[in-house]
N, C-alpha and C positions, 0 to 999 in steps of 0.2 A: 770525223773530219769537220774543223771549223772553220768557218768564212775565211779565215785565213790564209788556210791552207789551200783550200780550194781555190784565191783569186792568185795565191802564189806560182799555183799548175797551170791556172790557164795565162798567165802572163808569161811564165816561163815558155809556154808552147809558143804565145801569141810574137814574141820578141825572137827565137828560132828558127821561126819560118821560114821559108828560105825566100830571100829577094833579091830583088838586083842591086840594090844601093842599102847602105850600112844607115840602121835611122842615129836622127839625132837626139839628144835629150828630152827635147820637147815631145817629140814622135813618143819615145821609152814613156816620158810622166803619163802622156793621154792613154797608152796603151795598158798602163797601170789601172788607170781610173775605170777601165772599161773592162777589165778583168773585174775589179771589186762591185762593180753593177752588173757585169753576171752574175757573178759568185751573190748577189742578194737577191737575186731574182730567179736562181735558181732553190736556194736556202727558201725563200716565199714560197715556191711552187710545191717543194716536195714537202713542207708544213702542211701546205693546203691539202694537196695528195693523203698526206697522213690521217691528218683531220677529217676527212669524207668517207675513210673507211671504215665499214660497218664493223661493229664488237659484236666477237663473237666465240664463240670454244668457250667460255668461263663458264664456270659451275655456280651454280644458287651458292651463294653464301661467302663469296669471294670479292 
């Protein structure tokens, strides 16, 4: 799953939500923008996640 994707779920969530009033364009663009700033702050954290975990199972010689 690429950044993509992922800011396309959480916008799609974030725009279906249920509210009282229908947003406008502008509401939709900012709502976009802050889907794609999860979606890289999440992509950052689970790299980092990855990154700190210890190697380990491998065999000499691999």
């Amino acid at each position: 799953m690429d950044i993509h994707d992922i800011a396309l779920n959480l916008f799609a969530q974030l725009v279906g939500a249920p509210r009282s009033a229908p947003l406008d364009d502008a509401a939709r663009i900012e709502l976009g923008r802050e889907a794609y700033r999860c979606a890289e702050a999440f992509i950052a954290a689970k790299d980092l996640y990855i990154r700190e975990q210890p190697v380990g199972g491998m065999e000499p010689g691999y």
